[in-house]
Every structure is written in structure tokens, then in C-alpha cells.
N, C-alpha and C positions, 0 to 999 in steps of 0.2 A: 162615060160618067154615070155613079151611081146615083139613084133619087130617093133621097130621104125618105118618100113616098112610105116607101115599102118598107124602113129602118122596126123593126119588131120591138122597137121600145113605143109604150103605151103610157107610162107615168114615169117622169122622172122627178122628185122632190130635195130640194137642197134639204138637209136634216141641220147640218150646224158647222162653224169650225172650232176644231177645238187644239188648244194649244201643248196639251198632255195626251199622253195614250190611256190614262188610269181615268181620263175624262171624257172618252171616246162613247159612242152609243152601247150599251149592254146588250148586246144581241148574237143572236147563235148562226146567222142569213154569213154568208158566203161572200167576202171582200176582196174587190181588185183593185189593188192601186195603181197609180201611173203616176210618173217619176222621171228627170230627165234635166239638162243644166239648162240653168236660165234662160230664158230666150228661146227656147226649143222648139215652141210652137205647141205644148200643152193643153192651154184654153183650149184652143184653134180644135186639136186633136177631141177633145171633150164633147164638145159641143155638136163636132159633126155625129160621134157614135151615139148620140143620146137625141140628134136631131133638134135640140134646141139650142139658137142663135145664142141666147145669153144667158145658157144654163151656167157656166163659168164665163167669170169675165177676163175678157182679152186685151194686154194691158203691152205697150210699147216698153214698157220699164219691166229691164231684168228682174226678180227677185221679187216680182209682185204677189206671190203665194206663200206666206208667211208662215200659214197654220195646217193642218189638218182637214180638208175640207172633204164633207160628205153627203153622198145625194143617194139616194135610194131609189131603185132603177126597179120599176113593175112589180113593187112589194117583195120581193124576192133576194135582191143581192145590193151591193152594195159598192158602190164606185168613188174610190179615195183619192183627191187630188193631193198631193203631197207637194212642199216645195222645192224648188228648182236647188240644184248642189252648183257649184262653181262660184263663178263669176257674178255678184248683184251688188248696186247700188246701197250697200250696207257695212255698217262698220265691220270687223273683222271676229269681233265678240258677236254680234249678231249671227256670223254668218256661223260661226261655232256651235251656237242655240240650235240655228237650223240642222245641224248636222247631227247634232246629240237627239234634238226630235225625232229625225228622220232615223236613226240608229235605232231607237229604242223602238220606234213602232214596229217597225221590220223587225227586228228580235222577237219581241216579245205580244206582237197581235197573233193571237191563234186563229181567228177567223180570217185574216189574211192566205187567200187561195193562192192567188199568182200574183206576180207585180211583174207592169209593164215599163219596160226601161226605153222611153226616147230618144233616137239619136239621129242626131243632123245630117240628112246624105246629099245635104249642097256642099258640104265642106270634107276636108282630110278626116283621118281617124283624130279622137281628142285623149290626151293622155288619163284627163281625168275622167272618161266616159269608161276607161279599159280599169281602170284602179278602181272603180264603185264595181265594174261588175264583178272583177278578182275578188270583193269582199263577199259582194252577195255569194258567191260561191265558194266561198268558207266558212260562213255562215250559211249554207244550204240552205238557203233562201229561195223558192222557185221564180224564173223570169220568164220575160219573154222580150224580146226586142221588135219595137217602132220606126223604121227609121220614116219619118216626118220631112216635110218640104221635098220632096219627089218632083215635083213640076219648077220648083226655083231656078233650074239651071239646065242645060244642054244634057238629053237623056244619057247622051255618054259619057259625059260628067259625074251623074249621078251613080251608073253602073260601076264607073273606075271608082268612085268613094265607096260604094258598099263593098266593091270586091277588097277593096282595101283595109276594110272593116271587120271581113269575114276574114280575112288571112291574120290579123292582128288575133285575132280574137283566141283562133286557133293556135297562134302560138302557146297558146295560157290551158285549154280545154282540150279535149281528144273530140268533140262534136259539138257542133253548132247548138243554139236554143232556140226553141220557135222564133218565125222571122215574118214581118207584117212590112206593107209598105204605104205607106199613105201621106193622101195628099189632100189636105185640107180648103182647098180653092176647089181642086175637082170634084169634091166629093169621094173620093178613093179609097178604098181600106178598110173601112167601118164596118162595113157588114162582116167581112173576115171575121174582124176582130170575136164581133158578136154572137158568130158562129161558134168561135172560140170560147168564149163564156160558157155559151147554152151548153157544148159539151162537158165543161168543167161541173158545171153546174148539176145536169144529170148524172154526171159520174158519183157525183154526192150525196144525188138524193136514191142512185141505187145499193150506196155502200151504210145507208141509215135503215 
């Protein structure tokens, strides 16, 4: 189990949510969103890599990320909770809002570095988790995949789902996208991930 202890984030500040991308922060800092169908365990995943309990709130109800939400991670970069796609507790015109939001930031945020795609490995592949990432990759969108709740179920369980996941995936791609796993009761994953930023990050500030 990893301990937060040691988590290299030193300030996290929620900045705002905002319901537009033309309404979003004006800043040139280096943005990663994280994304995934309702219920996914998002919060959960947020909260561990930032090492704070109730930096995002963790809500029983699908579909509780409605807006845009942004925290600003060690004066530096910038971590975009975005809302959940699928299945929520919302009319069908809402869920459409949600979708046209989530379209247009990914298109058209420039400061958007990577985005991180969520995906359940208690459960089967999901059709709609393989049709979001078919888009981002026509839209040449950079990702990375989470798969999140690693501890929910029987480790062999989890193995048959991600292999199952990675074989779907491939039908559609010639090579895999970065792959994280984590588990949000254990503490697991986070620091990967953060690894993963710091490089992106210097990759940035060596190509300025």
C-alpha cells in the first residue's frame, strides 16, 4: 500500500467550475483531465493523487459532475475533473449538454496536455467506454487509461477484465495507450500517475 505521506503534491486549490470552455481559467500552466462513465469512481481516483480526502466530492449518485471543475495542483498544472459520459440520473437533454461540454473542451482546450480515460476493471468491457475512446482517437486527442476499483473483486477477475479490455481495444488501434491501475481503498496507482505528469510536464518546460 502506498502512503500518501510521500504524494509530491504540496498545494492543491479548487480554482472554479465552469459550465463553458470560453469560461474556463486564462492560463498558459499545462492541463490534465480525467474522464470516465458515471460511477467510475472519479472523486475516489482525484482525491487519492492529490492526497486530499475531500478535494473533490464523492457522491453515491451517477452523474454528480455536471460542470468543468478545476484545482490547481503546486502552482504549476492544472487538474480538470470533467463529467462522467453514460448512464446518470438526468434527463436525456441534459445528458446531451453534458456531452456537447465534454466535446468541445477536448476539441478545442489547447492547454489540455493528456486526458485520463477511467475504466472499471470489476466489470466486462463497456461498449460505450470503447466508442469515447474510438472518438478521442479521431480526434487525436492524447489519453491514457485508469482502470479504477482493482481491489473490488477476485484479482483474477480483475486480470480476465483488463485483458479483455486490452484485446477489445486493440481490435480498433495497432498499440495500446498508457495503462495505470489503481485502487482507491488501497491507496494504489497515484503516484504512477504523478510520475506521469512530472514527465509530461518537463517535457514542456524543455521544449519552451
Amino acid at each position: 500500500m502506498q502512503s500518501l505521506i510521500v504524494n509530491p503534491i504540496k498545494d492543491a486549490q479548487f480554482v472554479g467550475s465552469f459550465s463553458k470552455t470560453e469560461g474556463c481559467p486564462d492560463s498558459i500552466i499545462p492541463e490534465y483531465a480525467f474522464i470516465g462513465r458515471s460511477n467510475v469512481g472519479k472523486s475516489s481516483l482525484v482525491n487519492l493523487i492529490t492526497g486530499r480526502k475531500g478535494l473533490a466530492k464523492v457522491s453515491g449518485t451517477p452523474g454528480k459532475t455536471q460542470l468543468l471543475n478545476f484545482f490547481k495542483i503546486n502552482n504549476t498544472w492544472h487538474l480538470v475533473d470533467l463529467p462522467g459520459y453514460g448512464y446518470a440520473r438526468v434527463s436525456k437533454s441534459t445528458r446531451a449538454e453534458f456531452g456537447k461540454l465534454i466535446r468541445h473542451y477536448l476539441k478545442n482546450r489547447n492547454q489540455l496536455t493528456n486526458l485520463f480515460v477511467l475504466i472499471d476493471s470489476s466489470i466486462a468491457p463497456q461498449k460505450i467506454d470503447m466508442e469515447f475512446m474510438q472518438w478521442l482517437g479521431q480526434e487525436s486527442i492524447p489519453f491514457s487509461i485508469i482502470y479504477t476499483k482493482t481491489d473490488k473483486e477476485n484479482q483474477n477477475i480483475i486480470s480476465k477484465n483488463i485483458q479483455a479490455i486490452k484485446k477489445r481495444i486493440l481490435q480498433d488501434w495497432e498499440a495500446l495507450p498508457l495503462q495505470f491501475a489503481t485502487s482507491s481503498t488501497k491507496g494504489r496507482g497515484g503516484l504512477e500517475i504523478l510520475d506521469y505528469i512530472d514527465q509530461l510536464n518537463n517535457n514542456i518546460s524543455e521544449e519552451l
